[in-house]
C-alpha positions in Angstrom: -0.3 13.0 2.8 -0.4 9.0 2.4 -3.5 8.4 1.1 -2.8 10.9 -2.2 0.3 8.4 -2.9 -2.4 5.9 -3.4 -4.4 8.1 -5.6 -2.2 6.9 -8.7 -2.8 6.8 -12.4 -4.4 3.5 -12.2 -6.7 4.4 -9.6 -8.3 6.5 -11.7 -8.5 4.7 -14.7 -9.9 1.4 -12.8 -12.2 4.1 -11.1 -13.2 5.6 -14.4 -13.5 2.2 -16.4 -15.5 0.6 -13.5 -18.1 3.5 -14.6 -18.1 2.8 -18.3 -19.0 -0.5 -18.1 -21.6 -0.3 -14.9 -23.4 1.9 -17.1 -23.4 -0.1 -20.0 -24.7 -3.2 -18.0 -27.3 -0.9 -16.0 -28.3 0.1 -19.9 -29.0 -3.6 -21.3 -32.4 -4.7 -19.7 -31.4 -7.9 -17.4 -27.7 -6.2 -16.5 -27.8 -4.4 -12.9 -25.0 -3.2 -11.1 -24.7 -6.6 -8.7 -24.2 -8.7 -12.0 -21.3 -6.1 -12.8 -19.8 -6.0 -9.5 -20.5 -10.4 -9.1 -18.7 -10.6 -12.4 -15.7 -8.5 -12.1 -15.4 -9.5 -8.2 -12.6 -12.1 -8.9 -10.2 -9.2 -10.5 -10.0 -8.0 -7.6 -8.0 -9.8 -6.0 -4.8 -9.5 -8.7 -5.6 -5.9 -8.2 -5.0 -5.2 -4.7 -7.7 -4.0 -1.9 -7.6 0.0 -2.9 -7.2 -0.4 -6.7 -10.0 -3.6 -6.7 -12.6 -1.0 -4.4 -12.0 1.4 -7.4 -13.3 -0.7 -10.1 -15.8 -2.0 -7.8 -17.5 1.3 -6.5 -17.1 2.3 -10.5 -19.6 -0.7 -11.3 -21.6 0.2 -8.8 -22.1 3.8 -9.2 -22.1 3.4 -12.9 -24.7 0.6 -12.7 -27.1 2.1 -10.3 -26.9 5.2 -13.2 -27.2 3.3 -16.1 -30.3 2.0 -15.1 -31.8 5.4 -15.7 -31.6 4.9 -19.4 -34.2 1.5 -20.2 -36.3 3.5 -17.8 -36.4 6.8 -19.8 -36.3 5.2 -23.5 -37.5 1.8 -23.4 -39.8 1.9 -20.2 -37.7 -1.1 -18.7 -36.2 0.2 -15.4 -32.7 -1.2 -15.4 -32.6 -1.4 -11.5 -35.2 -2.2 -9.3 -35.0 1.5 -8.2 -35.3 3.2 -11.4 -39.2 1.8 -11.4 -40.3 5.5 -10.7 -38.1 7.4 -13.4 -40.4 4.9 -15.6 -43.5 7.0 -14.6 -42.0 10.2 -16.1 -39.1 9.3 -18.4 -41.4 7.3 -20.6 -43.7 9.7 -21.3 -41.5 12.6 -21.8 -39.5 10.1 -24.4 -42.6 9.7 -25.9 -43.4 13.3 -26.6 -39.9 13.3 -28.1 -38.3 14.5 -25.2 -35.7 11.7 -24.1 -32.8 13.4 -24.1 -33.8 16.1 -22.2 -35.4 13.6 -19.5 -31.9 11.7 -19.4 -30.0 14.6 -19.0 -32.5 15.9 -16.1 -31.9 12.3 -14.4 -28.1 12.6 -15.1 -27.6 16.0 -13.2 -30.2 14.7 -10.7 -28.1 11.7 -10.1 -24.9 13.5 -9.7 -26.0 15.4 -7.0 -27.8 12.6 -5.2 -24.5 11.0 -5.7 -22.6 13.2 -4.5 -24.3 14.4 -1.2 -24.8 10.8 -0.2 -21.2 10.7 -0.6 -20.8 14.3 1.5 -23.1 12.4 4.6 -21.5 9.4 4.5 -17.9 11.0 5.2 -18.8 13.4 7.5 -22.0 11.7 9.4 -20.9 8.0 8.8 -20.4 6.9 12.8 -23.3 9.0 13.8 -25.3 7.6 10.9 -24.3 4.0 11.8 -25.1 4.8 15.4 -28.8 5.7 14.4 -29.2 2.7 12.4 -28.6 0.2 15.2 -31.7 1.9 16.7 -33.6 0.8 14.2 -35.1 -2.6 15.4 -37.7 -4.8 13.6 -40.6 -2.6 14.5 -39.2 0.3 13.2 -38.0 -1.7 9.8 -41.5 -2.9 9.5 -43.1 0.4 10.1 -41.0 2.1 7.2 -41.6 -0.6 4.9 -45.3 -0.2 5.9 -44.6 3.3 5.0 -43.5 2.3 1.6 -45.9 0.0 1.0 -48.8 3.0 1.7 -47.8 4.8 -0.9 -48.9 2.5 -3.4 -52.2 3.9 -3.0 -50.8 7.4 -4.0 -49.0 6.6 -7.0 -52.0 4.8 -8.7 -55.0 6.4 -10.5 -57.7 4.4 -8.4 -56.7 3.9 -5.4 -58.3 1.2 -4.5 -57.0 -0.5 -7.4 -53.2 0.3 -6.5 -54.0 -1.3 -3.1 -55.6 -4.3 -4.6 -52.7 -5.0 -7.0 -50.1 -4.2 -4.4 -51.4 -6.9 -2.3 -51.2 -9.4 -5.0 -47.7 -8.3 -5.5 -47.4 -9.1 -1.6 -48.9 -12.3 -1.9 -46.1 -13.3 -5.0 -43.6 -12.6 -2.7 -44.6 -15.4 -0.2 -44.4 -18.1 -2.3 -41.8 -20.7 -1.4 -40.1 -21.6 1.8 -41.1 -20.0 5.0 -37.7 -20.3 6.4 -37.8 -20.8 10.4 -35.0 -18.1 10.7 -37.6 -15.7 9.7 -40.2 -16.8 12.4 -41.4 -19.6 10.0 -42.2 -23.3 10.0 -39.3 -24.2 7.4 -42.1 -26.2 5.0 -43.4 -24.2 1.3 -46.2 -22.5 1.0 -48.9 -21.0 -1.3 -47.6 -23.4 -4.3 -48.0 -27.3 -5.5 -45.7 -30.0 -4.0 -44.4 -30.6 -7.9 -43.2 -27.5 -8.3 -41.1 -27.3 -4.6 -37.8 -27.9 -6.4 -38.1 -25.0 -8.5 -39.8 -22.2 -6.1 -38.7 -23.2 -2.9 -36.6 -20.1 -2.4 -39.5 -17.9 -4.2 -39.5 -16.5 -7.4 -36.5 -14.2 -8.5 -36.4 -10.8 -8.7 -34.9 -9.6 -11.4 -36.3 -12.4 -14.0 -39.8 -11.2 -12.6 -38.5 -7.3 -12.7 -37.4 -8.1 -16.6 -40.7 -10.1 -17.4 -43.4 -7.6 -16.2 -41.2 -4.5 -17.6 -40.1 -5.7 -20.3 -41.9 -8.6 -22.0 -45.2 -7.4 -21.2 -44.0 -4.0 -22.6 -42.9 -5.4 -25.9 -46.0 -7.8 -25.8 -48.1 -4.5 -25.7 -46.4 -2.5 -27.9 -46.2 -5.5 -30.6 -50.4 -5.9 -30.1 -50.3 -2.6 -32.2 -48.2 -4.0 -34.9 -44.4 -3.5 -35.2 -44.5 -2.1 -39.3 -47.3 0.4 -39.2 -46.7 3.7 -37.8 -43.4 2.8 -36.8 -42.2 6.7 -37.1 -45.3 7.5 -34.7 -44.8 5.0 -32.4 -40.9 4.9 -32.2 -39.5 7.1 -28.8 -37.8 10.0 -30.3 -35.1 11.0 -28.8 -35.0 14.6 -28.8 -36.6 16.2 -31.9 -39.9 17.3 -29.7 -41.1 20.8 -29.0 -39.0 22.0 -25.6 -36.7 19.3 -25.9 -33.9 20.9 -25.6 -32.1 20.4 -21.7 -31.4 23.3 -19.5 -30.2 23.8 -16.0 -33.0 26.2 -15.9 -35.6 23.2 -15.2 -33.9 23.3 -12.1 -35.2 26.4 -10.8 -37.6 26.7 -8.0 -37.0 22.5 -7.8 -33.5 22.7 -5.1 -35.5 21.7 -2.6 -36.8 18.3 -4.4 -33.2 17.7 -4.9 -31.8 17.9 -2.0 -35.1 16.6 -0.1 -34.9 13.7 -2.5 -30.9 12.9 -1.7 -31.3 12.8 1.7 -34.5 10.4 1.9 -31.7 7.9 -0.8 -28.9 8.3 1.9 -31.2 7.6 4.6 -33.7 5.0 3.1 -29.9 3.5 1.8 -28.1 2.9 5.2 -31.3 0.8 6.6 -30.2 -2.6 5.9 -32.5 -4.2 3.3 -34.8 -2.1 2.8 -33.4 -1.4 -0.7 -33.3 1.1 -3.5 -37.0 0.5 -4.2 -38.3 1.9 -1.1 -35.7 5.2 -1.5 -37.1 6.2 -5.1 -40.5 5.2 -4.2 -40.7 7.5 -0.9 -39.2 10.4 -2.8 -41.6 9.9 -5.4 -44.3 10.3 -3.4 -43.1 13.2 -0.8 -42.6 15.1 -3.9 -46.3 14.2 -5.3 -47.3 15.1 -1.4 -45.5 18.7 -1.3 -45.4 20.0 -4.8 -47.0 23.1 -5.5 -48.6 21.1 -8.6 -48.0 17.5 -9.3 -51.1 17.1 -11.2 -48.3 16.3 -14.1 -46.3 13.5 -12.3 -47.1 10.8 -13.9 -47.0 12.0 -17.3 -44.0 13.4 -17.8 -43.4 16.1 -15.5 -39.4 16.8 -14.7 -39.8 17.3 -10.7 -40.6 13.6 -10.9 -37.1 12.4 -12.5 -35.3 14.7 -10.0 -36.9 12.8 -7.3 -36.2 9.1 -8.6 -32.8 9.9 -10.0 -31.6 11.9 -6.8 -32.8 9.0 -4.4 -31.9 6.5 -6.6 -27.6 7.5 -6.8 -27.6 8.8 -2.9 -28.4 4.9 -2.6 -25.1 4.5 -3.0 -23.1 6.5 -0.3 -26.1 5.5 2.4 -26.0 1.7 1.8 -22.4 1.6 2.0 -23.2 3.2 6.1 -23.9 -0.1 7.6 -21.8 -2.5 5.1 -18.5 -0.4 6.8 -20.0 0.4 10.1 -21.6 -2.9 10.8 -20.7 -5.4 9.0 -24.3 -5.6 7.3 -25.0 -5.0 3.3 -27.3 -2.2 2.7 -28.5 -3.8 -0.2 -27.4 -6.3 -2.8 -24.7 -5.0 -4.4 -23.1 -3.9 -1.0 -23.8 -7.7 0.1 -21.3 -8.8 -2.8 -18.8 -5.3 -1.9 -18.1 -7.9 1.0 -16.9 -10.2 -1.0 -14.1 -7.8 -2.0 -13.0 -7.6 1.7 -13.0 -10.9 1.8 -11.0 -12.1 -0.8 -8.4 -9.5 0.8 -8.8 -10.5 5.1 -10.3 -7.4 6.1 -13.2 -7.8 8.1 -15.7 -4.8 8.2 -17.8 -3.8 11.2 -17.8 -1.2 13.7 -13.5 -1.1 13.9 -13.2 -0.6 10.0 -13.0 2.8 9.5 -10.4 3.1 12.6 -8.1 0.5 11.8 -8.4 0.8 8.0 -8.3 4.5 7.4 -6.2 4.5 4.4 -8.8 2.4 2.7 -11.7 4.4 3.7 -10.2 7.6 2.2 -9.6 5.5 -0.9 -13.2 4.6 -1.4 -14.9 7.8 -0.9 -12.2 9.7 -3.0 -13.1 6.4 -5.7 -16.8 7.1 -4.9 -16.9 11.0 -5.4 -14.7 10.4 -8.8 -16.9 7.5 -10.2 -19.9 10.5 -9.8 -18.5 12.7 -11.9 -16.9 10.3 -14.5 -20.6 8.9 -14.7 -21.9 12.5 -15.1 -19.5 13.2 -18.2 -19.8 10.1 -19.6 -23.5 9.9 -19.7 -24.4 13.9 -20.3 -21.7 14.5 -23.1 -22.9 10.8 -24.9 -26.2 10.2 -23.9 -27.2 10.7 -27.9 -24.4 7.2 -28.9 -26.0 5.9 -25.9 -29.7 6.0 -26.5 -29.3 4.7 -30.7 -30.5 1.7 -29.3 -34.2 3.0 -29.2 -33.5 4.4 -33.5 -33.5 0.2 -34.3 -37.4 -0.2 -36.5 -39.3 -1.9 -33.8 -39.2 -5.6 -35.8 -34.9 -5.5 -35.3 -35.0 -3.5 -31.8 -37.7 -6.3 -30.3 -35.9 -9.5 -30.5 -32.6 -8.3 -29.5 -34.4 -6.9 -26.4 -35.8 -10.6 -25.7 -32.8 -12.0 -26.1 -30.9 -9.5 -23.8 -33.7 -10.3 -21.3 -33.6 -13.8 -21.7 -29.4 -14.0 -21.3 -30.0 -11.7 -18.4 -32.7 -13.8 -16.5 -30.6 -17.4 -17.0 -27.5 -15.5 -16.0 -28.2 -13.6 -12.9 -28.0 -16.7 -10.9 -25.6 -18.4 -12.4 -27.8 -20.9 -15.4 -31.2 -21.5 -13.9 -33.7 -22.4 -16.7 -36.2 -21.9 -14.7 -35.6 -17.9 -14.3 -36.4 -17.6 -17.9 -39.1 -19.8 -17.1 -40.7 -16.8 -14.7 -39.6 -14.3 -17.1 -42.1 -15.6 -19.3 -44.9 -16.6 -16.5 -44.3 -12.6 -15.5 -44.3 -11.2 -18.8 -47.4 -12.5 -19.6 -48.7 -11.7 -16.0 -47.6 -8.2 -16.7 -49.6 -7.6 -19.8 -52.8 -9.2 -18.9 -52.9 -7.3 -15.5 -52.7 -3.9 -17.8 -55.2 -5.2 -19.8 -57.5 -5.7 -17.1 -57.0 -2.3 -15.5 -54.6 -3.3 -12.8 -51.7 -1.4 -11.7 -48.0 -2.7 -12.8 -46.3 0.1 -10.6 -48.1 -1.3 -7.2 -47.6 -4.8 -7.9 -43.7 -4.7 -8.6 -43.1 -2.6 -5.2 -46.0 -5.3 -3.1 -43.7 -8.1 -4.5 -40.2 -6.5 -3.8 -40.4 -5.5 -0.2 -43.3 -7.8 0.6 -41.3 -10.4 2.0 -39.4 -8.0 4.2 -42.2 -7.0 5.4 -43.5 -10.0 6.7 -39.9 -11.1 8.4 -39.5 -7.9 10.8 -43.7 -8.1 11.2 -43.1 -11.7 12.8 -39.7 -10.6 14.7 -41.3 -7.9 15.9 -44.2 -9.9 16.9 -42.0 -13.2 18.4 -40.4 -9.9 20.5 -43.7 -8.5 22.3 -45.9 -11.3 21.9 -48.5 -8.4 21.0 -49.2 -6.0 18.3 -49.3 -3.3 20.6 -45.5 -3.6 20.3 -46.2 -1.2 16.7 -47.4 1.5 19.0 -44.3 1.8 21.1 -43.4 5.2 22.6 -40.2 5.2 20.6 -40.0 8.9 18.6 -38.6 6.7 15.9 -41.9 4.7 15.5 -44.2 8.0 16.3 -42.5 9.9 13.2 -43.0 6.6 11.1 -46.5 6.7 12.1 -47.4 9.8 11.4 -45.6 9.8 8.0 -47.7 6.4 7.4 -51.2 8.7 8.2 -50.4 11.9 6.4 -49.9 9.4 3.7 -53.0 7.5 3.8 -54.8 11.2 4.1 -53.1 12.7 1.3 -54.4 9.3 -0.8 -57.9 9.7 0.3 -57.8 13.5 -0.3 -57.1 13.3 -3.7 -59.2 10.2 -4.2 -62.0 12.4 -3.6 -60.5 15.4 -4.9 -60.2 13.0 -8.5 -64.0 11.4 -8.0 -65.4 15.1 -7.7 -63.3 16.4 -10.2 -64.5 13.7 -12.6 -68.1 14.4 -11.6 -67.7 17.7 -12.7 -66.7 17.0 -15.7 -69.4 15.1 -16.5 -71.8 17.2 -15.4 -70.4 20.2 -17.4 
């Protein structure tokens, strides 16, 4: 065959050195997998179209992995959707279980990876055909879906829906651009400060302030020299530590469940890794037999986030080569790659190009399994970073978020400005009793939210337009009610529990 003439030694090693260093930037708080890809974009255009997609995918599955391991041993998610392997990771690190939780999110992200990869090959035009049905309604209504679980994901629920919607409410600020339905003037913010949040506030600088400056704010309220062996994450010297592929038992189905809902979450166009982990997340916390543990450490919940998070990967990459439209960011700067080469992707890509498109899923499916080997066999040289005494470790994680805020767009002083603003934010909203996990996910797909609501609206002229007759919208629906139930239900459930207690 052709294509295995292009599967040279380079390939490979571009394929396996993309990995390495996506999962050293997902690693370092303030490095995500678009910065890897933005950065080494220009290579590839010494490298040729096939070789340059191998490094590039590399980055990107390596990146989307790495992220996995701030999350688990620092409580900093290195992507936006490693947020939920926080919830668990954290706490399982803290009971000196961290390499067993980062070997649980490695396997789970293998297999994500790799059936995202398996759908995307064989379901790709049917997939890309059942995205374009997908209009603004339906966008909205899984977003809304998203957005719902907020409630279930917080202690109060109330409270989650309270701090979601300020999250929402962050997300507004700036320009309400008239291509989204708006009046092209600022809003919720003073006319002095237009030049600086006219396109909103950044994501990843806010992402990095409230995860990780609040964190080390909190942690530092305790004192960083006493107790330092108590309050240190070990990394695996707790009782059970040790990893098995026993934990797996009786938990296939949250695997597989979970990979599918990445894949499929992935190929809507910008709705975004968030959303993917987040649903997972929850349908897991909705079906388990017991999930009275997610939350604080329970392993289902890193299969979940993990799983979702890599099959990201193979479903965003659906509409980027099917329809010309990025999945999510990293995808958005994939085009870039194509660019810089004069091949235009869209609905005739995988026809016309079909060399190519055997070359990035074989440079997809081998960028899986390097990341698996790298990450299982060192996760121990990986996760040293977390032995540093608190008083050395602190500073250098500052400074690795402050270089990764002014960088991620390219030298804006203000970023690290919002770093801080957020940070502070972050650690005053904890103090208070409010809900970090809620907020972050109001303020990432809030904005997206509000564009399809007012396309969808500009469409019908009538919100009865959300209440089509179209199966798509009646699935979404129902999903968005079970959800709402299954929130109040164990509201109550948690209230009369509670009551008991006191009682007894």
């Amino acid at each position: 065959m052709e294509i295995l003439s292009l599967l040279d030694v380079t390939f490979f090693l571009l394929t396996a050195l993309g990995a390495l260093v996506g999962i050293v930037f997902g690693a370092i708080p303030g490095m995500t997998a678009t910065m890897a890809v933005a950065v080494c974009l220009p290579l590839t255009y010494a490298l040729g179209l096939n070789h340059g997609l191998a490094l590039l995918l590399g980055l990107y599955v390596g990146g989307i992995s790495g992220g996995m391991v701030p999350a688990v041993l620092l409580n900093i998610p290195g992507t936006p959707s490693s947020i939920t392997t926080t919830f668990d990771g954290y706490p399982m690190a803290r009971r000196g279980e961290g390499e067993r939780a980062l070997k649980i999110s490695v396997v789970a992200s293998l297999v994500g990876g790799l059936i995202s990869a398996a759908v995307l090959f064989l379901f790709a035009p049917l997939l890309a055909d059942f995205s374009i049905k997908f209009s603004y309604i339906e966008k909205f209504l899984i977003i809304l879906l998203a957005l719902t679980v907020i409630a279930s994901l917080s202690h109060n629920m109330l409270v989650g829906i309270f701090s979601g919607v300020i999250g929402i409410w962050l997300s507004l600020i700036g320009d309400y651009s008239i291509s989204d339905g708006g009046n092209g003037k600022t809003r919720l913010i003073f006319d002095f400060m237009e030049p600086y949040l006219f396109e909103g506030f950044s994501l990843l600088p806010v992402l990095i302030g409230i995860f990780g400056i609040s964190t080390i704010l909190l942690e530092a309220e305790k004192g960083v020299k006493s107790d330092l062996s108590d309050e240190r994450v070990k990394i695996g010297k707790g009782a059970g530590a040790t990893f098995s592929l026993a934990l797996f038992k009786g938990r296939l189905t949250n695997l597989v469940r979970s990979s599918f809902i990445g894949t499929f979450v992935g190929m809507l166009p910008g709705v975004g890794g968030s959303a993917a982990s987040v649903l997972a997340y929850t349908q897991e916390k909705n079906l388990a037999r017991d999930s009275s543990q997610m939350g604080k450490g329970a392993p289902q919940g890193l299969i979940a986030s993990e799983s979702a998070n890599n099959a990201l990967t193979g479903g965003a990459l659906i509409p980027l080569l099917s329809l010309g439209i990025p999945g999510d960011s990293t995808t958005a700067v994939l085009i870039g790659a194509f660019t810089l080469q004069g091949i235009q992707v869209g609905p005739l890509f995988i026809p016309e190009n079909a060399e190519t498109w055997y070359v990035m899923m074989a440079a997809l499916i081998f960028a899986n399994v390097v990341m698996f080997f790298l990450m299982f066999y060192a996760i121990k040289t990986i996760a040293k970073v977390v032995m540093v005494p608190k008083h050395i470790l602190f500073p250098i994680i500052v400074m690795m978020c402050v270089v990764g805020a002014y960088a991620i767009n390219y030298g804006i002083m203000f970023d690290v400005w919002t770093l801080l603003i957020f940070g502070v934010l972050g650690y005053l909203i904890q103090k208070v009793g409010l809900e970090v996990a809620p907020l972050i996910i109001g303020f990432i797909l809030g904005s997206q939210a509000e564009v399809y609501f007012v396309k969808s609206l500009e469409s019908a002229g009538t919100l009865t337009i959300f209440f089509t007759k179209s199966p798509i919208a009646v699935v979404l629906w129902l999903l968005i009610l079970a959800s709402v139930a299954f929130s109040i239900t164990m509201s109550l459930k948690n209230r009369a529990k509670h009551r008991h207690e006191l009682l007894g």
